[in-house]
N, C-alpha and C positions, 0 to 999 in steps of 0.2 A: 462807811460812816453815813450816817439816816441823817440829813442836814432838815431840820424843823423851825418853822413859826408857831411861836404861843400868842393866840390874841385872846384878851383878855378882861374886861374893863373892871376886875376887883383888882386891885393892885398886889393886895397881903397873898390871894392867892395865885394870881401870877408867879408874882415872885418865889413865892414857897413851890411851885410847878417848879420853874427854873432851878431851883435850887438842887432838888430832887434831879431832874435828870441829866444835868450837869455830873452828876456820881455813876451815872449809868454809861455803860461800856457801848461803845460806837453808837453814840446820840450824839451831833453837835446841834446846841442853840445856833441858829441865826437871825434870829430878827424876832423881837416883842413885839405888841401895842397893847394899846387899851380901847381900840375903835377900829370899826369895819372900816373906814375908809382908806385910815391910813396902812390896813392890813393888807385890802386889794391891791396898794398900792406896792407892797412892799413885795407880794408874793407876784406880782407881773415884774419887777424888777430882778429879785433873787432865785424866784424861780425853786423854790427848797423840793427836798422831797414830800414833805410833808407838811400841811395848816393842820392845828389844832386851835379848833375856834368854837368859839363862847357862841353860843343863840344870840342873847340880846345884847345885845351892844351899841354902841350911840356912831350915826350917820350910816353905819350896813350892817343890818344882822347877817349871822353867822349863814343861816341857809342863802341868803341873797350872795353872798361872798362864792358859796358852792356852785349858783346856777352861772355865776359869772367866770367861775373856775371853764366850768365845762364849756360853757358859749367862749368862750376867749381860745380856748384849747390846749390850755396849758398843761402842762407836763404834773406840774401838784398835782398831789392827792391829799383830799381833807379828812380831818377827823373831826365830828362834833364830839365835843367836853362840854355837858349839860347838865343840870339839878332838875330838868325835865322830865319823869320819866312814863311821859304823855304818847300813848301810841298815835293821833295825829302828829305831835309832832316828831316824835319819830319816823312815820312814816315821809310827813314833806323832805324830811331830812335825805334820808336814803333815797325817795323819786328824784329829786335835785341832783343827785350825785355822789353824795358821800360815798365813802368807802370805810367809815366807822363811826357808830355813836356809843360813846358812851358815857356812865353817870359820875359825877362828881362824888357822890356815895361811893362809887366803886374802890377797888382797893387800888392802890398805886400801881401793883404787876398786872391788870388790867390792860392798863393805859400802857403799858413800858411793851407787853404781847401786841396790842393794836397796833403800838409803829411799826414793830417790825414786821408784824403782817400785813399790813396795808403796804409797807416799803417793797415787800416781796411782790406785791400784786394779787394779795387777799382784800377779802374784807373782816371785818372783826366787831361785833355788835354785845353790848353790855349783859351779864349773865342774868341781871334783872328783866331785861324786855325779851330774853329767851328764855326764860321760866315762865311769863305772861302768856308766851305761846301767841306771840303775834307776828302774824305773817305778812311779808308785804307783797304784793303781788307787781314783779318788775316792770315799769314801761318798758316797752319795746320799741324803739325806734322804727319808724316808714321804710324799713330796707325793700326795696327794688326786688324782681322774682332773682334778675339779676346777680344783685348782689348775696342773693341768700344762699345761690347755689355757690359762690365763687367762696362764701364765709365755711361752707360746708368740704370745700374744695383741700381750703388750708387746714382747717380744724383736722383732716384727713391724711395731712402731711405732703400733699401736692405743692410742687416746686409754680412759681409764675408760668413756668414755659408749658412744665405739664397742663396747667389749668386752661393754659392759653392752646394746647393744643388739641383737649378734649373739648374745650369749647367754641374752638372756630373762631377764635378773635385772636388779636395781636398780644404780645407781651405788655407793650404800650396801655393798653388797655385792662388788662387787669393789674396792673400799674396804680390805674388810675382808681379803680373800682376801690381797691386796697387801701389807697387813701380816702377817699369818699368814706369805707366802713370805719376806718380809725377814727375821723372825726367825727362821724354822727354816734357813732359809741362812747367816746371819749376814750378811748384806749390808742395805745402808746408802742405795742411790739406784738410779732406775729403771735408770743405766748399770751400775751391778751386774750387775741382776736379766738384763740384757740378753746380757752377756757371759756371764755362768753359763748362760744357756740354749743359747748359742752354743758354751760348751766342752762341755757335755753333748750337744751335735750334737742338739739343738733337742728333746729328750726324744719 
């Protein structure tokens, strides 16, 4: 079950959102609003798998909600649901953290594919700003020579002990490195860490 927050601040389509994927097979709602603030609040609290958040919204917009996702290091993944379909903002969207934008234009099975690829540990981006042909060009986080070798290490299928023994340090230590990369990626499990080294054509 894909447990999600809808933030919102039009009410009629909120609701008519809810209504919709309330019928859809292993979606459960957990938590509305109609404002960033109460939304950050809800998703530090509930922790869902999924925000599905509006840009503009009254007290946090939608991308401020994303970068707070990520700096707080929680476990959600967001989805921007936008009438936007502005390749800057597209693009803030996606550098912040998202893990899917798409347009309110969009068809419904749009949105119903992005949960559950995002839930899986995809990303999923609107077929509109992939016909525009715009490309965003990933930040990279400041990873250490260190850590790039130890990211390279796992994406390789090396065990802790292996890594730790081809590289001369303790377990303890690539322990630690392991976490270090999770958080500065924002990523969650070794299949992450795996895939990110993978799209980054193995750093």
């Amino acid at each position: 079950m894909i447990r999600v927050l809808i933030a919102d601040d039009h009410v009629m389509f909120r609701q008519g959102l809810i209504n919709l994927l309330n019928t859809s097979e292993g979606i459960q709602i957990v938590a509305e609003c109609g404002d960033g603030g109460n939304a950050l609040a809800m998703i530090r609290d509930l922790e869902p798998d999924i925000a599905v958040l509006d840009i503009a919204m009254p007290v946090l917009d939608g991308i401020s909600i994303v970068q707070s996702i990520v700096a707080l290091r929680l476990a959600t993944r967001a989805i921007i649901l936008t009438m936007h379909d502005d390749s800057l903002v597209y693009s803030r969207a996606i550098n912040s953290g998202a893990r899917g934008f798409i347009l309110k234009d969009d068809a419904y099975e749009e949105l119903l594919d992005a949960l559950r690829t995002v839930a899986a540990g995809g990303t999923a981006v609107s077929p509109t700003m992939q016909h525009a042909g715009i490309e965003i060009e990933p930040q990279t986080p400041d990873l250490t020579e260190r850590e790039k070798q130890i990211l390279g290490l796992i994406a390789s299928g090396c065990t802790n002990r292996m890594i730790a023994g081809h590289l001369g340090i303790s377990i303890k230590t690539v322990n630690n490195h392991r976490t270090n990369l999770m958080g500065k990626l924002n990523l969650h499990s070794t299949a992450e860490l795996v895939r990110y080294s993978l799209l980054m054509g193995g750093l």
